[in-house]
Every structure is written in C-alpha cells, then in structure tokens.
C-alpha positions in Angstrom: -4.6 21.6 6.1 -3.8 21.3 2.6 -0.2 22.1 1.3 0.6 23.4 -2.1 2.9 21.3 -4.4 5.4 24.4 -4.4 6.3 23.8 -0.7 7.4 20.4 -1.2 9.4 21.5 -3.9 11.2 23.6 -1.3 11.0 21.1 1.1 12.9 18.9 -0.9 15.5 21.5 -2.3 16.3 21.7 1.4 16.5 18.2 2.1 19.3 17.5 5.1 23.2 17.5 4.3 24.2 13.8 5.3 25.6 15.2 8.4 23.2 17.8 9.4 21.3 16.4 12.9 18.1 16.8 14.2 16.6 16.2 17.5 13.2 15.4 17.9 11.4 15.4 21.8 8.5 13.1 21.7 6.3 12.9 24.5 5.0 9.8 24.1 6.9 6.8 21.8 5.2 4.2 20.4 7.2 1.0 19.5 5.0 -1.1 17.3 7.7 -3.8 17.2 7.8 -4.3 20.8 4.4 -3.1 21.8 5.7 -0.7 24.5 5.1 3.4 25.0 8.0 5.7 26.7 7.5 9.3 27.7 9.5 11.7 26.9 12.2 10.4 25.2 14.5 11.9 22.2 15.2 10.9 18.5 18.3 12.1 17.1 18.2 11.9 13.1 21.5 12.5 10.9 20.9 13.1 7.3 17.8 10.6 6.5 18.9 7.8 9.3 18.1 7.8 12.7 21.4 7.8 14.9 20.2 7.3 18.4 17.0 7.4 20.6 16.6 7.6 24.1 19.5 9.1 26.7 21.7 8.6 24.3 20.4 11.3 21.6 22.4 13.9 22.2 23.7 15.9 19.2 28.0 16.4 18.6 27.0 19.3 16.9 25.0 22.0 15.7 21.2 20.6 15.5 17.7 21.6 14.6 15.3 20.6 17.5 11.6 19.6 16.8 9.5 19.8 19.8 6.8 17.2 19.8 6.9 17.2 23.6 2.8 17.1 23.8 2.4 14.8 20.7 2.2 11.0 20.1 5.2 10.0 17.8 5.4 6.9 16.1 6.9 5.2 12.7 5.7 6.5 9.5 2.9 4.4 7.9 3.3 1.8 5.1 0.2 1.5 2.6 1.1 -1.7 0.9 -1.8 -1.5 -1.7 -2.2 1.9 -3.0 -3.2 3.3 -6.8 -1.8 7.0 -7.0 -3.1 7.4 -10.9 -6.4 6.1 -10.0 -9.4 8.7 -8.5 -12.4 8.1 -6.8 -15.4 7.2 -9.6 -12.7 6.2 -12.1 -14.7 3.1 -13.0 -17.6 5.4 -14.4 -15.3 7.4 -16.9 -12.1 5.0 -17.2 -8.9 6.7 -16.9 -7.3 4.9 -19.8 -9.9 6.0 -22.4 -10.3 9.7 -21.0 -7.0 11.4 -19.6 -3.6 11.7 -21.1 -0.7 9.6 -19.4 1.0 13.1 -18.7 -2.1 13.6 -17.0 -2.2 10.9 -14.9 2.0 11.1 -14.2 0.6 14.6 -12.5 -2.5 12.9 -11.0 -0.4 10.1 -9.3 2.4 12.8 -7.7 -0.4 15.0 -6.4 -2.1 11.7 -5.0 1.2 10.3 -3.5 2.1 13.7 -1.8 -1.7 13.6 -0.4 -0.9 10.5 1.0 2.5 11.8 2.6 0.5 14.3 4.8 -1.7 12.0 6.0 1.3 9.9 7.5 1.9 7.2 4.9 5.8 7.7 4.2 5.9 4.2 1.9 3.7 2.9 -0.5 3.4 -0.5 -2.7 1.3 0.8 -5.9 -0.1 -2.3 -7.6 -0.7 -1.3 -11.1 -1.2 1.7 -13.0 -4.3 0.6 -14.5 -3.3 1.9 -18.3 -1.2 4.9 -17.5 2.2 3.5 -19.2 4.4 3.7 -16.5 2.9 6.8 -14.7 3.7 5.3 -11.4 7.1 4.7 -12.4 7.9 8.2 -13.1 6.1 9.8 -9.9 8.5 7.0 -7.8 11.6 8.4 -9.7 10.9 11.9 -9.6 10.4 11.3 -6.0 13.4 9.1 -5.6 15.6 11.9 -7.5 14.5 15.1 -4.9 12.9 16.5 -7.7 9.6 16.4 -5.3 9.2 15.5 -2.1 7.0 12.3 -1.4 6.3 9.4 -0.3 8.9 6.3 -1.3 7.4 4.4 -3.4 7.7 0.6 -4.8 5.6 0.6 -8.3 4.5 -2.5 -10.0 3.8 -0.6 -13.7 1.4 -2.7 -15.6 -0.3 -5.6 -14.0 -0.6 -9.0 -15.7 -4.3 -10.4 -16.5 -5.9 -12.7 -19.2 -8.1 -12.2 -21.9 -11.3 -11.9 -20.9 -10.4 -11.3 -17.3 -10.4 -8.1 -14.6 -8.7 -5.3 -16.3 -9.8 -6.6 -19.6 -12.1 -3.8 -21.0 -15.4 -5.3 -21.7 -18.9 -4.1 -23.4 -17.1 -3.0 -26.2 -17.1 -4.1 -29.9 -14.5 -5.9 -31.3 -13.4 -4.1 -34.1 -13.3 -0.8 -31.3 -11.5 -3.4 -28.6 -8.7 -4.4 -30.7 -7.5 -0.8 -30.9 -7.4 0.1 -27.3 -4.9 0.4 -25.1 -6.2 -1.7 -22.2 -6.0 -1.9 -18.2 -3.5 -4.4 -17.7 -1.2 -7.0 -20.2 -2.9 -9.9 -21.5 -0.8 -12.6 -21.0 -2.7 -15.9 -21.8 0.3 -18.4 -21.6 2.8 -18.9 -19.5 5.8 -17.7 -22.6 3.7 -14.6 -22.7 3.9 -14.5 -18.9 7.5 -14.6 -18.5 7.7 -12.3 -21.3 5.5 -9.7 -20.0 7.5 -9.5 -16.3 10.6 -9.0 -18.8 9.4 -6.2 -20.0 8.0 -5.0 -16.9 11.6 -5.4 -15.4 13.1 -3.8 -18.0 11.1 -0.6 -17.3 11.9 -0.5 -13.9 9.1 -2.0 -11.9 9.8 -3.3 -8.0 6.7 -5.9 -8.0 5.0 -8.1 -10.3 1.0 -7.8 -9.8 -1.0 -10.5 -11.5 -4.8 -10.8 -11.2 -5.2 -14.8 -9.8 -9.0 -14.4 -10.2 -11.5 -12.0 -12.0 -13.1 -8.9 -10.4 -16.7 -8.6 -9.0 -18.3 -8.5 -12.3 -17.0 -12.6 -12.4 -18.8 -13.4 -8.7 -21.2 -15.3 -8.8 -24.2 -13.6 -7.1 -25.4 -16.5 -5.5 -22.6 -18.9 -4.8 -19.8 -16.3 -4.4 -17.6 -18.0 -6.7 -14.7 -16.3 -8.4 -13.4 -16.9 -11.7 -9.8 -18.7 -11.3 -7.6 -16.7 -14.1 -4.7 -18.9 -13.5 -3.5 -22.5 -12.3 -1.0 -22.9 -9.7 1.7 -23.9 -12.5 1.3 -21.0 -14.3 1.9 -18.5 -10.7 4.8 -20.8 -10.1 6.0 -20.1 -13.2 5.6 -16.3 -13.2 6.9 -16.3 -9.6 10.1 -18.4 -10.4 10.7 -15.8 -13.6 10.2 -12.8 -11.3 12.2 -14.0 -8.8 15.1 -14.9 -11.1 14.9 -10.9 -11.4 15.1 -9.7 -7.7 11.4 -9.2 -7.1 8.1 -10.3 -5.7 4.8 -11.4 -6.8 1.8 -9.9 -5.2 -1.9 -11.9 -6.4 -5.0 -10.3 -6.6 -7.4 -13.2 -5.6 -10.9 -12.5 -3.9 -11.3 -16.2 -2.9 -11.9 -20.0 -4.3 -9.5 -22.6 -6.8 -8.4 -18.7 -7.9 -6.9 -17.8 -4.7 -5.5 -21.3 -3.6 -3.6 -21.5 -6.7 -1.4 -18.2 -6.4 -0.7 -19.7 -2.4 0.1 -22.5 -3.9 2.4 -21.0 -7.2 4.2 -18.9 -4.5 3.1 -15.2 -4.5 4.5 -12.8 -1.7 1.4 -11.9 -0.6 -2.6 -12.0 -1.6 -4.4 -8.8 -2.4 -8.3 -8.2 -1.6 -9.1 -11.8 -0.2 -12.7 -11.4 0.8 -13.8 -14.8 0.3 -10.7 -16.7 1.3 -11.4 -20.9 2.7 -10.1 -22.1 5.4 -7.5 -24.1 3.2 -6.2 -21.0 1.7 -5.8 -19.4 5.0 -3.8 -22.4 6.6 -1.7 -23.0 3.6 -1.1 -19.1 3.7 -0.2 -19.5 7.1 2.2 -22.8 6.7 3.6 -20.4 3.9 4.0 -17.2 5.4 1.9 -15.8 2.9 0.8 -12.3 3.2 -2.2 -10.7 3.4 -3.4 -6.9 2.3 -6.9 -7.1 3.3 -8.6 -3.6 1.7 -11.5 -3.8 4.0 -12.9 -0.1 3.7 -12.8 0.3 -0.3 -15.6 -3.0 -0.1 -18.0 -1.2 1.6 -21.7 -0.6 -0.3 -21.2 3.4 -0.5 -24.3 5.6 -2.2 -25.8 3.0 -4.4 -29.3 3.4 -6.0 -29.4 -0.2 -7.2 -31.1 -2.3 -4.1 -29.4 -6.0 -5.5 -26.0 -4.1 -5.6 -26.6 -3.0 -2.1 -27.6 -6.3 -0.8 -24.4 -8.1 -2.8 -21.9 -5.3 -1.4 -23.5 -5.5 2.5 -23.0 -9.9 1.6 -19.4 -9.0 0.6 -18.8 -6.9 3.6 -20.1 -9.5 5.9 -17.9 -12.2 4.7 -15.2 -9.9 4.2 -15.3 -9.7 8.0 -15.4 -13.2 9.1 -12.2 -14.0 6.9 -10.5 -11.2 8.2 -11.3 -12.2 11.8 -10.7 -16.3 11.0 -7.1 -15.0 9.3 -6.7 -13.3 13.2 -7.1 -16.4 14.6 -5.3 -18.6 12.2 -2.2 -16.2 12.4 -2.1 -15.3 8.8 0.2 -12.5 8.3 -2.0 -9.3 7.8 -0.2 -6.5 6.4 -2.1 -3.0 5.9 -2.9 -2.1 2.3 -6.1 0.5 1.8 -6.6 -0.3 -2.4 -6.6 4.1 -2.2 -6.9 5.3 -5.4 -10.4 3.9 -5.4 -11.4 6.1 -2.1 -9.6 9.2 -1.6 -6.1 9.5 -0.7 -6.1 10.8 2.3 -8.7 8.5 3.7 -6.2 5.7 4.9 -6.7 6.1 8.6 -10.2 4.8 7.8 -8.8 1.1 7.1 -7.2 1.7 10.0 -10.4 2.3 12.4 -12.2 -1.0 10.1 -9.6 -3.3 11.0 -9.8 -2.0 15.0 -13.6 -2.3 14.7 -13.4 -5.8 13.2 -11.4 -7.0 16.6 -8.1 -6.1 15.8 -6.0 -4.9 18.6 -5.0 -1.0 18.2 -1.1 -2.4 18.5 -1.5 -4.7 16.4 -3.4 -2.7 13.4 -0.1 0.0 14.1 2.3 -3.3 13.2 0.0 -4.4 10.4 1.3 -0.6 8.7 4.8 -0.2 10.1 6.6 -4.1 11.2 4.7 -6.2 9.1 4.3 -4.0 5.9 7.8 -3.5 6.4 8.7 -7.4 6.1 6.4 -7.5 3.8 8.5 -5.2 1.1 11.3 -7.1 2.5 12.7 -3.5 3.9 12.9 -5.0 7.7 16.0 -3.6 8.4 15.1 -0.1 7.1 11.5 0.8 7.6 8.8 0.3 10.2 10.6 1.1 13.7 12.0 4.5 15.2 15.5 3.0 16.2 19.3 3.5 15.3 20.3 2.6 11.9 16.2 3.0 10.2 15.1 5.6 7.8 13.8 8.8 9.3 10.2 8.4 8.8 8.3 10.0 11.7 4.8 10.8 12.7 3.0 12.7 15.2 -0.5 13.0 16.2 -2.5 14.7 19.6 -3.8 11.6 20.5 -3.1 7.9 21.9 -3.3 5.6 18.8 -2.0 2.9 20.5 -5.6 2.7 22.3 -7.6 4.6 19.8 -6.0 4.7 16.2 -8.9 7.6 15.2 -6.4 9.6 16.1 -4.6 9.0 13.5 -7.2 11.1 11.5 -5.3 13.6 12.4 -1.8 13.6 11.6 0.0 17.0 12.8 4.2 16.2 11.6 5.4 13.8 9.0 8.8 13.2 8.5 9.9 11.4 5.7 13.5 10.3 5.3 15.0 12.7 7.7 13.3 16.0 5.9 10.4 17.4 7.4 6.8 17.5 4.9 4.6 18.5 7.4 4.6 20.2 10.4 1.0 21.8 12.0 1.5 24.2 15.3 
C-alpha cells in the first residue's frame, strides 16, 4: 500500500509529547537478542522510548492502545548498507551527470520513507555517489520532524583513488577534468586525512572508502580485485576518523584489497564476495564486520551471455564465503546495497541469506542485534525492551521460522510515532 508523502508530514507534526503513552498488544514477540517468542504480551512506549514490556506495561495515565493481538511484532529493521539517492538502472544514465542535487535531496527522502514502510526504521547510507551532501540533508530533515522517516547515519561522499570505482571512466580528458565525480580522489594519505576533514565538517556519521576497485577491475578469469589502498594508508584514514568520533566502513570485494582494510582497522567490510580464508579469520580475531549484499549480485535480465556466466560465477562464490564466514563466526550484519534494487525490496536479502543456510533467528539478529552493535547503537536500537527506542514492526506471519513474511509488513513504528499502520 503505498502512502503519500503528505501523511508523513502529518505523521510527524503529530509526533508523541514526551509523556504521551502507548500500549501496544502483540500476539506473538519476537526477541532476536535472546532467540525466544512470548504470546500475548504488552509494550508500553512513552514519548519515543519504550517503558516497560510484559505484566508490567500497564499505563499511569491516559494511553493510546494499538491492537496487534493477531500479528507478529518484532524490532524494527536495520539496513546497514543502503543508497537512498541512488535508483535502480542508475549506472546506465549516471545520477551525477543527469539530475540536479535538489533532485536527488527529493529522490533520497522519498527512497528513505519507502524504506520506512517496508520495516527498516535505521539505515547506514554509504555514499551519495555525487549528490553533494543529499543524504545529509534527507538525515536532517528527518532528524528535525520536518518528515517523518527512517533515522539515518550518512557517510556524504566516499573516498576513492584516481583511476579507481567511482572514478568516471570512458571519458576524455579535457571533458573529465571538469566533472564533478562519484566519490573524492584522495591519492595520498595527506589528501586522505584531508578529505575525512572535510567530510566531518559537513556532518557525516561514517567514513566509506573503496579498499578495492569495482567489477569493471575483476579479473574475469582469476577473480582478482584491484587493491586501491595498503594497509598503512586504512590505518591512517581509520586513526584520523577515529580521532573524530566515527567509523570506517571498506568496500572490498576480496584479495591483498580486502586484507589490507582488516588489517588498517575498518569497522566493518562492505560487499565481500571473494573474501580468503585469511581475511575471514583475521576478521573474526578482529571482530570485524561484515554487510554481505547478497541479492544486489545476482545476474538479473542480461542479454550479454559472458556477463551472465561472470554474474552466475560471482553468485556462486558469493555463497560459499558467506556460508565459510557462518562457520568461521565472522560477524554478519545485514546491509541490502538498496538504491541499486528498489527500496522496498529489502526483505529479499532477507529470504537470500535464509536460503544460503542461515538460521531464520539468526538472519532477524543480523538486521536488529548485530546491525545495532554494528552502528555502535547497542544500547538504543535492535531489541523491544525498557529503556530502547520505539521502533516496532508487525507482520501476519512467523518470521522467526519463515522471514518471507516479512514481505509483508502491516505497522511500523518508528521512534514511538506510528508510520504505518494496515487493518
């Protein structure tokens, strides 16, 4: 059911007083944290916190009372690797050469409030791709109640080198120089450190680097990736970012590329399809953690057989690292790369991880516990207990033993106001 923009305008005009209550009666109760399911069992929210669950919800005053006696409810999602100014096809007509960054400011809202009704309360968006601080804006217009969405930690403009992914390619020089381009080219570590000052400056919550180069740099026959930075170098934009309160996140497909960001110190390692075994343990030694993107991989409607064949190789092996990270107990956190496939297709890398042998509790923990402690928001996000942030979501079905049904999300509540709510 889609929802005009103009109701969550509403929605958030009417956002809770920070002592209004509300009770919500959940039929079922899913507690990714602890693995368990209760019946019947109530959540008392005051003002965007929850306050109690369980006999001990009961309101001291006046309360609204949701009904959800004959739903599933559970926490509200986390998509730790989203791209709300991006659409599907973007590669084909790049963003940055065709649409206006007003444009894309509008694109990226609409996206994130797409992503809101399918059950995603929290997103990580991990570069703009070229649209100046778009996702900044959508995250503070959001932040400010001037629209209700999805909270959102934004990473602005990601850093790349010259000649690298998100370097525009194909093009002549003299026409290359003067465009604006995907990401920052930051080809020493001076300009590194600079660049994450400037990003910092601006706003941003993570620093996205790109550790290796994107598919065009694969080799077709070997599958090795081109290694964009030494470990010294992500030590040294690590160390600067830290010094600043924030994280590093590495997109690295595999190979010397992927190692090196482990190595440097990044918070967690974006894509990954081609990961070694060295990577993986040193990842898990390191806590290192790990936003797969399975479904965005996949060959799609493709006319060009050897692109067909090198997509269906990539899926393959994108499959047996994800199930060797399983067993090596690498941190797997859920992260969709959306932006790329629509944005309300998220449940899908929900159903691909369960397919590729992940239990259905666990993929629920990948997107609520372990995204959470991922964005280092523990204490705030990811559970449906007293003291967390009111994100809840409903569904007609058991996703604890089938997360398909999370197709189908039916209430979203997102920091104690209600965005969606089907009979």
């Amino acid at each position: 059911m889609r929802v005009p923009i103009l109701l969550f305008v509403l929605a958030a005009l009417g956002a809770p007083a920070a002592g209004q209550q509300t009770l919500v009666r959940a039929g079922r109760l899913v507690d990714p944290s602890t693995g368990t399911v209760s019946e019947n069992v109530s959540i008392l929210v005051e003002g965007n916190r929850i306050r109690a669950v369980g006999p001990e919800a009961k309101p001291t005053g006046p309360a609204t009372e949701i009904d959800l006696r004959n739903r599933t409810v559970l926490p509200g999602l986390i998509d730790a690797h989203t791209h709300v100014c991006l659409r599907p096809g973007y590669a084909a007509r790049p963003p940055v050469l065709y649409k206006t960054n007003p444009y894309r400011a509008l694109e990226g809202l609409a996206a994130a409030q797409q992503a809101l009704r399918a059950g995603f309360t929290t997103l990580r968006d991990l570069d703009n791709e070229g649209a100046d601080m778009s996702d900044v804006a959508v995250r503070d217009a959001i932040r400010e109640g001037m629209f209700l969405g999805p909270r959102i930690l934004v990473s602005g403009w990601a850093l790349t080198i010259t000649g690298g992914h998100m370097n525009l390619t194909g093009l002549r020089p003299e026409v290359d120089r003067k465009l604006e381009q995907y990401g920052i080219l930051a080809d020493s570590p001076d300009a590194m450190i600079g660049a994450i000052r400037d990003q910092r400056k601006t706003g941003v919550d993570w620093i996205k680097i790109y550790a290796t180069g994107t598919l065009r740099h694969v080799d077709r026959s070997t599958f090795e990736t081109l290694s964009q930075l030494s470990a010294e170098e992500v030590a040294i934009a690590v160390e600067e970012a830290r010094r600043w309160g924030i994280d590093v996140a590495a997109h690295a497909y595999g190979g010397d590329g992927a190692f090196h960001a482990v190595a440097g110190g990044v918070r967690s390692i974006e894509h990954g399809m081609f990961l070694d075994d060295p990577t993986l343990d040193l990842m898990a030694e390191r806590g290192t953690f790990w936003c797969p993107t399975l479904e965005v991989y996949l060959p799609g409607e493709r006319d060009d057989p050897e692109e067909i064949s090198f997509h269906d190789a990539i899926v393959q092996r994108h499959r047996e690292t994800f199930r060797r990270a399983m067993a090596k107990k690498v941190k797997i956190a859920f992260g969709t790369d959306i932006g790329a496939i629509p944005h309300d297709a998220g449940w899908k890398e929900l159903v691909r991880m369960a397919d590729y042998g992940m239990a259905p509790m666990e993929v629920l923990r990948s997107a609520t516990t372990r995204a959470a402690e991922l964005l280092r928001k523990e204490k705030d996000l990811g559970r449906i207990a007293p003291g967390f942030l009111a994100d809840l979501i409903a569904v007609s079905g058991a996703p604890d033993r089938d997360v398909s049904a999370l197709r189908d999300v039916a209430f979203v509540m997102v920091d104690g106001k209600v965005a969606k709510r089907e009979p």
